[in-house]
C-alpha positions as CSV (number, residue, x, y, z in Angstrom):
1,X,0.0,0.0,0.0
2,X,1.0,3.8,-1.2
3,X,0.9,6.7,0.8
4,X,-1.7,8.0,-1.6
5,X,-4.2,5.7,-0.6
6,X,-6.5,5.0,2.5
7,X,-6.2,2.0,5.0
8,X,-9.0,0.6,2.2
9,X,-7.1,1.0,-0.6
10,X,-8.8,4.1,-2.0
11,X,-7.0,7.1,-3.3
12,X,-6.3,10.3,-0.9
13,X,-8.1,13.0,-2.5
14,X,-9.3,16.3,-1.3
15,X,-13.1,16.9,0.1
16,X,-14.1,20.4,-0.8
17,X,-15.6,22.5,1.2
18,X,-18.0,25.8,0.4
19,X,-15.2,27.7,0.1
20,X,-13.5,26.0,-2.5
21,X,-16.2,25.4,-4.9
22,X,-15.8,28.7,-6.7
23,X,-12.0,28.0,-7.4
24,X,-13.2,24.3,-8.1
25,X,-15.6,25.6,-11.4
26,X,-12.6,27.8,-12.0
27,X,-10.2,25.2,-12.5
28,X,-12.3,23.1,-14.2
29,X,-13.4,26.3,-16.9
30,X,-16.8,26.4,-15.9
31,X,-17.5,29.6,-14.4
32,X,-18.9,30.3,-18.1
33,X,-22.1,28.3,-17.7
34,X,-23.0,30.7,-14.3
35,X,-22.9,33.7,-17.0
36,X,-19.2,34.4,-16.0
37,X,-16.6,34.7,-19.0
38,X,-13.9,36.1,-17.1
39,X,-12.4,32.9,-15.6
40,X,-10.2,34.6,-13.2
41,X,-13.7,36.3,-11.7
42,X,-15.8,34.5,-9.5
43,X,-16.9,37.5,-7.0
44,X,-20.3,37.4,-6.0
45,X,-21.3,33.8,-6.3
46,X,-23.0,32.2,-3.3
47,X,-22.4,28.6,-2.5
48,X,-24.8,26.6,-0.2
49,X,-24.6,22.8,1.2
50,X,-27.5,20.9,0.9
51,X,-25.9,17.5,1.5
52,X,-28.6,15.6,3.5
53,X,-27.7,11.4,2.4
54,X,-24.7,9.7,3.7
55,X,-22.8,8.9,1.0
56,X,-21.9,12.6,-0.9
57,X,-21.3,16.8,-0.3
58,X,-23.4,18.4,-2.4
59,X,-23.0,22.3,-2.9
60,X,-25.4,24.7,-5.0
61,X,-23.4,27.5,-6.2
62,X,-25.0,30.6,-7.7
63,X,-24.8,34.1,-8.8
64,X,-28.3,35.2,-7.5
65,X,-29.7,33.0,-4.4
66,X,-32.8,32.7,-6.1
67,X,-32.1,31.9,-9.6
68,X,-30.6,28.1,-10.2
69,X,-27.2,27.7,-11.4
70,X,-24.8,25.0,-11.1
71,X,-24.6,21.9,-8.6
72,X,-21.4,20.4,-7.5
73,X,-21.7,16.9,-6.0
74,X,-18.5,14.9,-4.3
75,X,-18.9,11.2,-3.2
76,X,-17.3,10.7,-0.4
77,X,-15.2,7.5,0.6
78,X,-17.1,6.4,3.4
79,X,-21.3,6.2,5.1
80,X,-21.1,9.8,6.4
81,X,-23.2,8.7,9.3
82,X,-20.1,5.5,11.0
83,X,-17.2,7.6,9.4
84,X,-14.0,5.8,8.3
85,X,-15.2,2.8,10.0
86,X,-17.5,2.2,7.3
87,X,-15.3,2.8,4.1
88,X,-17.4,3.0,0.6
89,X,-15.8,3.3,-2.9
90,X,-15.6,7.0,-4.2
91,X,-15.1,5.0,-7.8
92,X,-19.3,4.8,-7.8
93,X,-19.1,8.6,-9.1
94,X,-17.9,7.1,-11.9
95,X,-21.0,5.0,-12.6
96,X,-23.1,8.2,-12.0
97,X,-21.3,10.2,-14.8
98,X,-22.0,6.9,-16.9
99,X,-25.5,7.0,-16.1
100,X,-25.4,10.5,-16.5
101,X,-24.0,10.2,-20.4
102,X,-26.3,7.5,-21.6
103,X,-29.0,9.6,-20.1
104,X,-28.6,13.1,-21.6
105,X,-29.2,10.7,-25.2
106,X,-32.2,9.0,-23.9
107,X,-34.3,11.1,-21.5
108,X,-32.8,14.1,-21.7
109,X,-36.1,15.9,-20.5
110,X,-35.9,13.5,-17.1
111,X,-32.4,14.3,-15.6
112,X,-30.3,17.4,-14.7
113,X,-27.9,18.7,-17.6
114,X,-24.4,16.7,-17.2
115,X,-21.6,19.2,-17.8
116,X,-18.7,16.9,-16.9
117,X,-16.6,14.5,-14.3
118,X,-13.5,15.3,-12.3
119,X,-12.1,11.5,-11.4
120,X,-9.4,12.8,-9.7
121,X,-11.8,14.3,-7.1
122,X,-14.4,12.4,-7.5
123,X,-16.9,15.0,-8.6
124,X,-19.3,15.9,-11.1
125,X,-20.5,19.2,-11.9
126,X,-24.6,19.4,-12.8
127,X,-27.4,21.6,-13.3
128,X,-29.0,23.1,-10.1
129,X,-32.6,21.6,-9.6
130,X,-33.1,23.1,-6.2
131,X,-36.1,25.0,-7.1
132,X,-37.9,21.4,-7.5
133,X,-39.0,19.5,-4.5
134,X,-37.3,16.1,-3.8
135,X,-40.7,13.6,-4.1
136,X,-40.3,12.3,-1.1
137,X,-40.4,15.7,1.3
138,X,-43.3,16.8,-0.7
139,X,-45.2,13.5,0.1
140,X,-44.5,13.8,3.6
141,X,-46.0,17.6,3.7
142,X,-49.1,15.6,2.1
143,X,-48.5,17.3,-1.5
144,X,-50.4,15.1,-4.1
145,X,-48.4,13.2,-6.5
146,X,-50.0,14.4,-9.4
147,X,-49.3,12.1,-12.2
148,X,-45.7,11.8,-11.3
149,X,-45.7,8.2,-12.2
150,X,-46.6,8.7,-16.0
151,X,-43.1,10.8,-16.3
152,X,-41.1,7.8,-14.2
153,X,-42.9,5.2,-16.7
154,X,-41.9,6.9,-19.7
155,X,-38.3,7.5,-17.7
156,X,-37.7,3.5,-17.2
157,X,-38.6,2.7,-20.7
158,X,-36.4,5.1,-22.4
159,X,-33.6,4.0,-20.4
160,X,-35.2,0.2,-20.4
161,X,-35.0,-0.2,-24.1
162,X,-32.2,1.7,-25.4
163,X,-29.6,-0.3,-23.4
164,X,-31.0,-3.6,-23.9
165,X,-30.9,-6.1,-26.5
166,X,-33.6,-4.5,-28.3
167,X,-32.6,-1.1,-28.4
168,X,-28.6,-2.1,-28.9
169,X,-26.6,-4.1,-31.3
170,X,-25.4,-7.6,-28.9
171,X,-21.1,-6.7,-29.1
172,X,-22.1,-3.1,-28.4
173,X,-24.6,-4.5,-25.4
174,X,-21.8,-6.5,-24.2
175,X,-19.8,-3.6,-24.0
176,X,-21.8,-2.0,-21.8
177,X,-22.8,-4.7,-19.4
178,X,-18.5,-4.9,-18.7
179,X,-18.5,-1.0,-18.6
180,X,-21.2,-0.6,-16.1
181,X,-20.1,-3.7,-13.7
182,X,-20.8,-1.6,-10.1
183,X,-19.9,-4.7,-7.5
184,X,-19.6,-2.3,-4.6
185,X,-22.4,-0.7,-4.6
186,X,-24.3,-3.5,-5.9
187,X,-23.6,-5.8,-2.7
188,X,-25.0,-2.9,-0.7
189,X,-28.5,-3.0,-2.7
190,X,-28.1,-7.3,-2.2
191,X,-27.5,-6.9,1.6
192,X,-29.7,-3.6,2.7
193,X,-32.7,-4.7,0.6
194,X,-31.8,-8.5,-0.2
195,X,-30.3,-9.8,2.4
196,X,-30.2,-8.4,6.2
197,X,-33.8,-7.5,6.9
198,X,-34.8,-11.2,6.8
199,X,-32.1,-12.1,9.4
200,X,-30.7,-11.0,12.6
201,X,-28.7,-8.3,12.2
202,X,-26.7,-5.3,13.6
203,X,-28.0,-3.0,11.0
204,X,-31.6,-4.1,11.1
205,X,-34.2,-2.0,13.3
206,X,-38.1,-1.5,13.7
207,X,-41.1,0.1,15.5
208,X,-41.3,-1.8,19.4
209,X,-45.2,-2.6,18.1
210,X,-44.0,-4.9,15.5
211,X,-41.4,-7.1,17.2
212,X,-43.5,-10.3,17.1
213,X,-44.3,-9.7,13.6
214,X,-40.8,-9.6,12.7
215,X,-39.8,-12.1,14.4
216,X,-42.6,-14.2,12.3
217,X,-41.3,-12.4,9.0
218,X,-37.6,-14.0,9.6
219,X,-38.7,-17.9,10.2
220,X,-41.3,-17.6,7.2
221,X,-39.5,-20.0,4.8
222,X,-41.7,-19.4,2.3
223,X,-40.3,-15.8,2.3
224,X,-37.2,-16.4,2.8
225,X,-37.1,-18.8,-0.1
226,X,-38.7,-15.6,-2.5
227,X,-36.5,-12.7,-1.6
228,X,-33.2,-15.6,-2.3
229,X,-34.9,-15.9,-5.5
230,X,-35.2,-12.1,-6.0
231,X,-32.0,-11.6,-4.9
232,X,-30.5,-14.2,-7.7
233,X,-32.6,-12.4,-10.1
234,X,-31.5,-9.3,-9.2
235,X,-27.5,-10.6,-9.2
236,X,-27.8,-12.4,-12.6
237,X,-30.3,-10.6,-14.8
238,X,-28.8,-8.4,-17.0
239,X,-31.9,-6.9,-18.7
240,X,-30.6,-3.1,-19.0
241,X,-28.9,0.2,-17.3
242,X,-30.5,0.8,-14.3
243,X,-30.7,3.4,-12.3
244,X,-30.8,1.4,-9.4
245,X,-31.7,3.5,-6.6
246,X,-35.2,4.6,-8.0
247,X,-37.2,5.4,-4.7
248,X,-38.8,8.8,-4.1
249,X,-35.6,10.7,-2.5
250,X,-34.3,9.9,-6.0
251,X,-37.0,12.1,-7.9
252,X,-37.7,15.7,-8.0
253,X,-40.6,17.5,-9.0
254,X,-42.0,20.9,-9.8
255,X,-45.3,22.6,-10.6
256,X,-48.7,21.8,-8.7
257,X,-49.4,18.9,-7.5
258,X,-46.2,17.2,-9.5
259,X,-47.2,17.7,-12.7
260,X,-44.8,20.1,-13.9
261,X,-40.9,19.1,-14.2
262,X,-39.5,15.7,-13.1
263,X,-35.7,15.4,-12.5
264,X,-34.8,12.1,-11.7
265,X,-31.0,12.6,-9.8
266,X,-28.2,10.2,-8.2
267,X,-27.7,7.1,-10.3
268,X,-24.7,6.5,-8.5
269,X,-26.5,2.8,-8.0
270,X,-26.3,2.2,-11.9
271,X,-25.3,-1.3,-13.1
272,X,-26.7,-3.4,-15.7
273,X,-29.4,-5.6,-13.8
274,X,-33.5,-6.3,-14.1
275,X,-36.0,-3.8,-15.8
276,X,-38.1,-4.7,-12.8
277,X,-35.6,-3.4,-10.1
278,X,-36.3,0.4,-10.9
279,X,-39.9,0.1,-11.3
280,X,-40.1,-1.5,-8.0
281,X,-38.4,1.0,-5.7
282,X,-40.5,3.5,-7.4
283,X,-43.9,1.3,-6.7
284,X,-42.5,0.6,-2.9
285,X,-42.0,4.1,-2.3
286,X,-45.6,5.1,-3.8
287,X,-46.9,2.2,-1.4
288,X,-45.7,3.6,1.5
289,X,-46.7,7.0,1.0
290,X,-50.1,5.4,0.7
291,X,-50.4,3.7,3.5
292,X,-49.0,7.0,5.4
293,X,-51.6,8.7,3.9
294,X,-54.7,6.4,4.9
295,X,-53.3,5.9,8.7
296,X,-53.2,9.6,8.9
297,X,-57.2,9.8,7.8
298,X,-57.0,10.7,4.3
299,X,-58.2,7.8,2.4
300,X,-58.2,10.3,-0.9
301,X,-54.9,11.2,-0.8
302,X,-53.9,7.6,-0.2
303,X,-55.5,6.5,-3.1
304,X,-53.9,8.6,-5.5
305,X,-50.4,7.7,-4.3
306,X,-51.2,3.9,-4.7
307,X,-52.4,4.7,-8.4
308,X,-48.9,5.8,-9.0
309,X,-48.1,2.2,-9.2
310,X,-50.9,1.9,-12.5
311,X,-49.6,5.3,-14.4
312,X,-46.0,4.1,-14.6
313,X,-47.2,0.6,-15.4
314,X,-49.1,2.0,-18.1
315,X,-46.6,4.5,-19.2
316,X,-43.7,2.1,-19.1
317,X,-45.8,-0.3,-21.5
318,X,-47.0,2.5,-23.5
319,X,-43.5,3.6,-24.1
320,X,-42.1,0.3,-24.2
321,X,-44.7,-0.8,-27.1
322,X,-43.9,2.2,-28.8
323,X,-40.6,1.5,-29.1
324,X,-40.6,-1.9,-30.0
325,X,-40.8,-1.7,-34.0
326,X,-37.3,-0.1,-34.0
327,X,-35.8,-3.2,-32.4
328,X,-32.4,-4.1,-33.8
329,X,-33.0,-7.6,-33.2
330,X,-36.1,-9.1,-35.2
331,X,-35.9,-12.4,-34.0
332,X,-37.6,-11.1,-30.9
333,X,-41.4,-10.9,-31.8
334,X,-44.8,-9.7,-30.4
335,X,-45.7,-12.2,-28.7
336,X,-42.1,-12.6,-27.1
337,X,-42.8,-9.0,-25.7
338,X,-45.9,-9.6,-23.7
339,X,-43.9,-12.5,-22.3
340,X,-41.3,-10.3,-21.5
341,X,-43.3,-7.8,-19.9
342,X,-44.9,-9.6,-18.1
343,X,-41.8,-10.5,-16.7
344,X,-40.9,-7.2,-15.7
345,X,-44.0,-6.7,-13.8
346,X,-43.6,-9.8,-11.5
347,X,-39.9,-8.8,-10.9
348,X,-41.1,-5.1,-10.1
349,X,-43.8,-6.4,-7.5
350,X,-41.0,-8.3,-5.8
351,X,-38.5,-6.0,-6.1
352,X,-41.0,-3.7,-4.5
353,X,-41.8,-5.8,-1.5
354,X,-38.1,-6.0,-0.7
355,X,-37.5,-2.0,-0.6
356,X,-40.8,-1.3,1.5
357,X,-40.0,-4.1,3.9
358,X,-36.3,-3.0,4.3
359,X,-37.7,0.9,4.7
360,X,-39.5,-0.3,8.3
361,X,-37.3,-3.3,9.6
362,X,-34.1,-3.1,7.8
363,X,-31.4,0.2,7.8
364,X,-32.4,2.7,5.8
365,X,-35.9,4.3,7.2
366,X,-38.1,6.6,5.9
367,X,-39.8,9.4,7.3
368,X,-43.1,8.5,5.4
369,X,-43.3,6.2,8.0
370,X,-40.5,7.1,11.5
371,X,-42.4,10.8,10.9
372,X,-45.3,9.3,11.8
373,X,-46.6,9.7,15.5
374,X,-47.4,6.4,17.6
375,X,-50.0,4.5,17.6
376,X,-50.0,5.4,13.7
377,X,-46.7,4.7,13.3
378,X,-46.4,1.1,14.5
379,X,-50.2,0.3,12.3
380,X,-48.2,1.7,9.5
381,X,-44.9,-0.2,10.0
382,X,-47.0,-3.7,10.8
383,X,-49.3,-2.8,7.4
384,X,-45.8,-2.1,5.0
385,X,-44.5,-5.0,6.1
386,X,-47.5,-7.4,6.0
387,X,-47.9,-6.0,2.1
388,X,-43.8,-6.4,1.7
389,X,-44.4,-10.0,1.9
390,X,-47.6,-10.2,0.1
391,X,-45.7,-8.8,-3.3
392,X,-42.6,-11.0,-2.4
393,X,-44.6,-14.2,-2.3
394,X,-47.5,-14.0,-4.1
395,X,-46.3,-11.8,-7.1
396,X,-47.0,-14.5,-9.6
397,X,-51.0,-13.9,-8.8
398,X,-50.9,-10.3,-8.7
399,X,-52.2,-9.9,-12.5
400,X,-53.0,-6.2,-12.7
401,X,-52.2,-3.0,-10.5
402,X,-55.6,-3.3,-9.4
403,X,-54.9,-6.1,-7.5
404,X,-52.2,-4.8,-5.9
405,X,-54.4,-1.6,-5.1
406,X,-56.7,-4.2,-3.4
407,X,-53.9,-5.0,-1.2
408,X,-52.2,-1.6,-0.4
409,X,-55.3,-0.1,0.7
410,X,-56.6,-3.1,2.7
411,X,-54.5,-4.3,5.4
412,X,-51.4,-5.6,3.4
413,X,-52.5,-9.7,3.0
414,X,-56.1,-10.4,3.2
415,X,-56.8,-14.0,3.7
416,X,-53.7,-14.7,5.3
């Protein structure tokens, strides 16, 4: 081991810090795209921290507080929250400003303008969205979704289908799946969502009212057997680019009620896995916020959050469909596409059970449902997690969003 690298085997690189950021943009010749030509003048820009995950710094930097400019996000080398006792690769900016590159050709309209990486730092430089609200915060000051799903449908296709085997010649396909290989970060998506919340473990926690519940949920072989089967799917099927952290902290919207810009942000999970995977963080996170919604007495409210689930499916399809005829590969016909669709959906519905039931018994929480006060909170946590396992297990019956609006809205697994 160098000098130059940590006790992990990382480089030794710099983490900025407000005050750097304007000689940062200068260095890198971007002071032009904040309306400044003169590169040796950056008086007068303001620079504010908004980092609020653990794994990244992320600085807004602009001339007039109000008006967006640029964004400047660093990934740091460890989980801000355990420090350097829980070392992470920096390299996953990398497969962000891949993401980022295949994304400004496909869904342009869907994602922040990408001007550029810095590996040496670890840092890419984007266009400020912070006058849209991050999904999530909205939903928990009981904002409607709008139609948001529709724009994340048509989002998932685009991306879906032009970086699969359909949308790309098979060396060129190949390429990509070698390209985008993201082990790291793709071990934490198999043990957070895939792995820990269905044993005993240190990161694991959950609402006092559901204890006996979990305790049920971890010696149910029936799920245990499911989520290993999800989690072999989800480590061997190499559909298309993902974004791979799809959930509603991931999405960004503006205008009333959501239906005016979507700006789907940190791909930093991106790998080459299963369609499905994407759509179902989205549909968990749309599930949750439902069931928020009805325990809090608003029944409405709840309702249109669990359609969310039935605008992207139809949007995805929609989009999917419409793409389909410019296939580079003919041998794949019609009826191979409802096939595969239909694939997609049951993967989704799985996929979905795993993020909601690690979001109220595994690590990462939500405040959908830790905002909540008690008794609410516990009903809600016991009702995620009884409808977590009713999409693991019983995905293959679930035919239509409809039935799994039956089930969001009732209490998780009727007839169980």
């Amino acid at each position: 081991m160098t000098s130059d690298t940590t006790a992990s085997g990382y480089p030794v690189y710099a983490l900025l810090a407000p005050a750097d950021i304007p000689g940062y943009l200068r260095s890198r010749d971007l002071l032009p795209l904040l309306g400044l030509p003169d590169s040796d003048s950056a008086d007068g820009l303001t620079v504010r921290e908004v980092s609020d995950g653990n794994l990244n710094r992320i600085f807004l930097v602009r001339r007039d507080p109000d008006v967006p400019g640029l964004a400047v996000k660093q990934a740091l080398p460890y989980v801000r929250v355990h420090g350097e006792s829980w070392p992470l690769t920096p390299y996953r900016a990398a497969a962000e400003a891949r993401a980022y590159e295949h994304l400004a050709a496909i869904a342009p309209e869907f994602t922040p303008a990408f001007h550029g990486y810095d590996p040496g730092t670890f840092t890419l430089v984007l266009e400020d969205v912070g006058d849209l609200r991050v999904l999530r915060g909205a939903t928990v000051e009981g904002a409607s979704p709008g139609e948001v799903g529709r724009g994340i449908g048509v989002f998932v296709a685009r991306l879906a289908f032009a970086t699969s085997d359909f949308g790309m010649p098979s060396q060129d396909r190949k390429r990509l799946i070698a390209e985008s290989v993201n082990p790291e970060l793709c071990e934490l998506t198999e043990a957070m969502i895939l792995g820990e919340p269905y044993i005993e473990h240190e990161h694991n926690r959950n609402h006092p009212a559901i204890d006996p519940l979990v305790k049920e949920l971890r010696a149910d072989a029936e799920l245990r057997r499911e989520i290993g089967l999800l989690r072999h799917v989800f480590m061997t099927k190499a559909e298309a680019l993902l974004h791979g952290d799809l959930h509603s902290g991931s999405i960004m919207v503006g205008g009333p009620e959501g239906n005016g810009r979507i700006a789907v942000i940190d791909p930093e999970f991106s790998f080459v896995g299963p369609i499905g995977f994407d759509l179902g963080l989205f549909w968990a996170n749309a599930f949750i916020a439902a069931i928020r919604a009805d325990v809090l007495g608003d029944p409405a409210l709840a309702a249109e959050h669990v359609a969310q689930v039935g605008l992207s499916w139809e949007a995805f399809t929609g989009e999917f469909r419409r793409l389909w005829p410019s296939r580079v590969d003919r041998i794949f016909d019609d009826g191979f596409l409802e096939v595969f669709l239909d694939g997609v959906w049951r993967d989704g519905l799985g996929f979905a059970g795993g993020e909601a039931m690690r979001r109220v018994i595994g690590y990462a929480h939500v405040p959908d449902i830790d905002g909540l006060p008690d008794p609410e909170q516990g009903r809600a946590a016991a009702r995620v997690a009884r409808l977590s396992r009713a999409l693991i297990v019983r995905r293959r019956d679930l035919d239509t969003p409809g039935d799994v609006t039956a089930l969001a809205l009732g209490d998780g697994e009727p007839g169980a």
